[in-house]
C-alpha positions as CSV (number, residue, x, y, z in Angstrom):
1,X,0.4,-12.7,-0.3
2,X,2.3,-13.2,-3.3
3,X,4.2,-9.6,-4.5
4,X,6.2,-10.6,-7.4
5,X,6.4,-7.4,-9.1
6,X,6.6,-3.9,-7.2
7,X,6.6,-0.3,-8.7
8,X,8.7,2.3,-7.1
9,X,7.9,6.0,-6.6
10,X,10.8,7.8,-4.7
11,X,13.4,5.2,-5.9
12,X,16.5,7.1,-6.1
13,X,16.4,8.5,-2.7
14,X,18.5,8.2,0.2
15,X,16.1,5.8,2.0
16,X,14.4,4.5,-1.8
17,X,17.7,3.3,-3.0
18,X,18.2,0.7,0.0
19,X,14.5,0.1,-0.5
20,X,15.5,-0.8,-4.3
21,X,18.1,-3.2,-3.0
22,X,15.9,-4.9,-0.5
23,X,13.5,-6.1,-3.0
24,X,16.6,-6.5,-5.7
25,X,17.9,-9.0,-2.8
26,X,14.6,-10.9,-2.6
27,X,14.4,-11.5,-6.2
28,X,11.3,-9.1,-7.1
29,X,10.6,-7.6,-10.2
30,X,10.7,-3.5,-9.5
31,X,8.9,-0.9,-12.4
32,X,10.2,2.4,-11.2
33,X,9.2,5.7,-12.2
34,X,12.1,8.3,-12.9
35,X,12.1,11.4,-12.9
36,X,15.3,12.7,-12.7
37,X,17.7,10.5,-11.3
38,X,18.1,7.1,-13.4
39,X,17.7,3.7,-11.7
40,X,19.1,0.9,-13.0
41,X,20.4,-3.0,-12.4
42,X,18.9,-6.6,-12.5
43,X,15.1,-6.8,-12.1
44,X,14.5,-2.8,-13.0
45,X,12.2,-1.4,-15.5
46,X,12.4,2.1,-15.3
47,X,9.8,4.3,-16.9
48,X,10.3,7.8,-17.4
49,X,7.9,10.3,-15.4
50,X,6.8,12.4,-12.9
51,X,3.8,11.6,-10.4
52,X,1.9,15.2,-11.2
53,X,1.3,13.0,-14.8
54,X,-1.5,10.4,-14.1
55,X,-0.8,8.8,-17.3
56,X,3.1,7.7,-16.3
57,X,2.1,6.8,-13.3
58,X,-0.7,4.2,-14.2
59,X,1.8,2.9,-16.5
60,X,4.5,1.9,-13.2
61,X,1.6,0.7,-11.0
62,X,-0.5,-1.0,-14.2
63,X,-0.1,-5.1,-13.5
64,X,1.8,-4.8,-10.5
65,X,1.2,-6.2,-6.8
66,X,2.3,-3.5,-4.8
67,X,3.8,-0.2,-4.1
68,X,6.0,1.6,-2.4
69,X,5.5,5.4,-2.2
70,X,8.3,8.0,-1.2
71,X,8.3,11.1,-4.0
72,X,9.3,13.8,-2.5
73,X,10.7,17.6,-3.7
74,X,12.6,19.9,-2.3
75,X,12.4,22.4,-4.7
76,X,9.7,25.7,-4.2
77,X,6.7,25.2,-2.3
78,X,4.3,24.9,-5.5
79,X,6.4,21.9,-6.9
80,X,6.3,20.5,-3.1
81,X,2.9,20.8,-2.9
82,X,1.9,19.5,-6.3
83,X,4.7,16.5,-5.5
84,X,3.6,15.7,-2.1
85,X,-0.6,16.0,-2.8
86,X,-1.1,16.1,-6.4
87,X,1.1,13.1,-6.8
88,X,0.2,11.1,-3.6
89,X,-3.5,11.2,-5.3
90,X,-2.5,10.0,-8.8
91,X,-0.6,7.2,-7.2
92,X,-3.8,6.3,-5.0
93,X,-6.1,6.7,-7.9
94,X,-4.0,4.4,-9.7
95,X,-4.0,2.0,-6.8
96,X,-7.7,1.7,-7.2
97,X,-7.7,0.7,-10.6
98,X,-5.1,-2.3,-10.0
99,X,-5.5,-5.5,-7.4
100,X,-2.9,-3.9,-5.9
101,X,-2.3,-6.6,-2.6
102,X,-0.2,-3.7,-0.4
103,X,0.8,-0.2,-0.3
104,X,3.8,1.1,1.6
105,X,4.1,5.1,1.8
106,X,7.3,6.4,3.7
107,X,8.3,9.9,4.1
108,X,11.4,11.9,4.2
109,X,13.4,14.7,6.0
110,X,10.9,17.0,3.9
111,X,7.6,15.9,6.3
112,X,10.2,18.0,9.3
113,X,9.0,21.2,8.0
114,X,8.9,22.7,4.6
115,X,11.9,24.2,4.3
116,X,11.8,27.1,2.2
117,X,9.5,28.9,4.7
């Protein structure tokens, strides 16, 4: 399996920033989307988005051979739920579209309970 180029959903995270570097150290090519929280360095093309917008996020995934998926929110439960469902599906959708060789999906401190309950 040859993964060249990887898009990034969840990049500037505590765990997606050490992902980020990972991939930085093994020389791959990273699109990630942004949403809030710029990511740059060597090897990053960052693209402006949010993963509710199935249109930016066809754009990070278009022409690349894999992703790694860790969006999250903490913010109010409709913006959680929209993040965590909503976007999970557009990334997926997206997936399908693509020859997309693997797909990595990690979750956060968030998948402990939702918070604002």
């Amino acid at each position: 399996m040859n993964l060249e180029t990887v898009a990034v959903f969840g990049g500037s995270g505590k765990v997606g920033s050490r992902i980020i570097e990972a991939l930085q150290a093994q020389g791959k090519s990273i699109r990630a989307l942004i949403h809030r929280t710029p990511i740059t360095g060597e090897g990053i093309e960052s693209i402006p988005g949010s993963v509710t917008d199935p249109e930016a996020v066809r754009q990070v995934v278009d022409s690349t051979d894999a992703v790694v998926y860790m969006a999250t929110t903490k913010e109010d439960s409709d913006t959680f739920f929209d993040v965590s469902i909503r976007g999970t599906f557009n990334v997926l959708e997206a997936c399908q579209d693509e020859d997309i060789q693997q797909f990595v999906m990690f979750g956060g401190d968030a998948t402990q309970g939702i918070w604002f309950y």
